[in-house]
N, C-alpha and C positions, 0 to 999 in steps of 0.2 A: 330489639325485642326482648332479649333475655335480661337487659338495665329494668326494661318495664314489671317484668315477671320477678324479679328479685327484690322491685321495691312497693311489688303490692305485696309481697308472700311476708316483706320485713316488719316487722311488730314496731310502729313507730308512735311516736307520742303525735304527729303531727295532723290533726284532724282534717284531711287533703278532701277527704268526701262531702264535711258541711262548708269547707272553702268554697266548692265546687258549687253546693247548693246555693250558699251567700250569692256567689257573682251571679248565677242565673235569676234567683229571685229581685237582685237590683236591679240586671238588666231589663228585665218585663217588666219591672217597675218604669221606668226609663222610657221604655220604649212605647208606653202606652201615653204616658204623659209627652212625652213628644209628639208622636202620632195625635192626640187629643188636639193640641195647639197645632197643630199642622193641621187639620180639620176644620176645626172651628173658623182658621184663617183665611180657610180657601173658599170656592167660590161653591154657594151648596147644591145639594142635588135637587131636582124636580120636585116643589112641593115643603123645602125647607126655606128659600129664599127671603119670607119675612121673619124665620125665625130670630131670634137676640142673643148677642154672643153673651155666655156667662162671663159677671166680674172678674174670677181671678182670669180668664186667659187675657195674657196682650194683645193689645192689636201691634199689628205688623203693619210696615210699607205698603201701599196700594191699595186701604181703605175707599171704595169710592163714596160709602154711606157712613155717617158718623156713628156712634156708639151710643144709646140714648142711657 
């Protein structure tokens, strides 16, 4: 605890906060776009079942309808 408390208190050149920032914002970047495709791919809810997959996602294994 006190390594922690000495190396916020220390005046350093290394910008460890927008580091922090950076990986979270790629992360939910990431994770929305996979989420998306993983969506899109599955099988849909009550009332979306005709809907059309958008171009860019892929399709995945287990297509049972083609892609028009």
């Amino acid at each position: 605890m006190n390594l922690l408390m000495e190396i916020a208190a220390s005046d350093s050149s290394f910008p460890a906060g927008m580091v922090l920032i950076l990986i979270g914002v790629i992360g939910f970047i990431a994770a929305v776009t996979i989420g998306s495709i993983a969506w899109y791919n599955s099988k849909r809810p009550a009332g979306w079942e005709d809907a059309e997959r958008p171009g860019f996602i892929p399709k995945m294994g287990g297509d049972s309808k083609p892609n028009s």
